[in-house]
Each structure stands twice: as C-alpha cells, then as structure tokens.
C-alpha positions as CSV (number, residue, x, y, z in Angstrom):
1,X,-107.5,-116.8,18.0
2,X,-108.6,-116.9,21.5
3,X,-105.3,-119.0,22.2
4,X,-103.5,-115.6,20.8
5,X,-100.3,-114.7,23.4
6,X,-99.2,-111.8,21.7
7,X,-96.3,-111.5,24.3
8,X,-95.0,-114.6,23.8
9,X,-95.5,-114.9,20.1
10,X,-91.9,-114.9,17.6
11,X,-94.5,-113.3,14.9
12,X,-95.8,-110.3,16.8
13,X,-95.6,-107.5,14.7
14,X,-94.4,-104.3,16.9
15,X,-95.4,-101.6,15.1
16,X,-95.1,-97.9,16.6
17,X,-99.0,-97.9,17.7
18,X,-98.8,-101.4,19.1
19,X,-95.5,-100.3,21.3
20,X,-97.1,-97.2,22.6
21,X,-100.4,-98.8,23.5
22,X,-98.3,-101.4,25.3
23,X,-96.3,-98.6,26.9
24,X,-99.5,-96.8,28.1
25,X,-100.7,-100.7,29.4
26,X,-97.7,-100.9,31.6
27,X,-98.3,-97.8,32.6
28,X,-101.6,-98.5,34.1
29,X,-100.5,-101.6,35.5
30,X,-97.8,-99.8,37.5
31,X,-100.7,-97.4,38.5
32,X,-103.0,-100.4,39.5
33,X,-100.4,-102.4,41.4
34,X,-99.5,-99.5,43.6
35,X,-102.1,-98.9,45.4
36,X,-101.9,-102.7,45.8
37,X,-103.2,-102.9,49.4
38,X,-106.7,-102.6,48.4
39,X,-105.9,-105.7,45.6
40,X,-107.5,-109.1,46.5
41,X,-104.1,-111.7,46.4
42,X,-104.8,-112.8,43.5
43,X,-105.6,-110.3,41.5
44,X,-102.4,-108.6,42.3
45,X,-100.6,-111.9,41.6
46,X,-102.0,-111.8,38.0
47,X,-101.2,-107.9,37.7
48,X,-98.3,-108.6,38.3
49,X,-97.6,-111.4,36.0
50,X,-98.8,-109.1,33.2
51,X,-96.8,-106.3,34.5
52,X,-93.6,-108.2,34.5
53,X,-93.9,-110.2,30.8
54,X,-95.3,-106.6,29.5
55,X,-91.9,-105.0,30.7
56,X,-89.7,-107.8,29.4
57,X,-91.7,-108.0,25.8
58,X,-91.2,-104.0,25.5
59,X,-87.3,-104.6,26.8
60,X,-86.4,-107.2,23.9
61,X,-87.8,-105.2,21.6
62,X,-87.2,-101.8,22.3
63,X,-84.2,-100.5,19.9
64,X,-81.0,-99.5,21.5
65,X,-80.0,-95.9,21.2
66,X,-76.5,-94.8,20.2
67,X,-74.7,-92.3,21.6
C-alpha cells in the first residue's frame, strides 16, 4: 500500500467523508501556499503540485448541479 496514489487511482472510492476531508486538505494547502514567501523553493513546488492534482481530482468528481 505504500505505492497507494489515491488521486490518481480509477478505483478511489469518493464517499461524502473522503470529499470533504479532501475539500478541507485543499483548503489548507491554499492557506499554506499563500503566505508562500516564507516557503523554501521546494517545498512550495511540492505544495503546489498537491494543490493542483487535489483541485483537479475534486473537479472530475464533483457532481454537476442542475439548474
């Protein structure tokens, strides 16, 4: 399991506490990378490489709305 990429995965399962708990995770990592002038390089680099596949994972699978 230590190879696990739950992000990338086709058999995540998304349930309502898993999307949340993501949701609240990209939350801190727009918190963190904001005050990104105190981040080493490369620490922001990797910040925000989880930032962005953390936003695209909760965009593919976050249900469209109707009007």
């Amino acid at each position: 399991m230590a190879d696990c990429q739950p992000l990338a995965c086709r058999n995540t399962a998304l349930t309502p506490d898993n999307h949340r708990a993501l949701t609240e995770h990209l939350a801190e990592l727009t918190a963190s990378l904001s005050d990104g002038d105190r981040l080493a390089p490369y620490l922001r680099h990797r910040l925000t490489e989880q930032h962005t596949a953390t936003e695209a994972f909760l965009t593919r699978h976050t249900p469209e709305t109707s009007p």
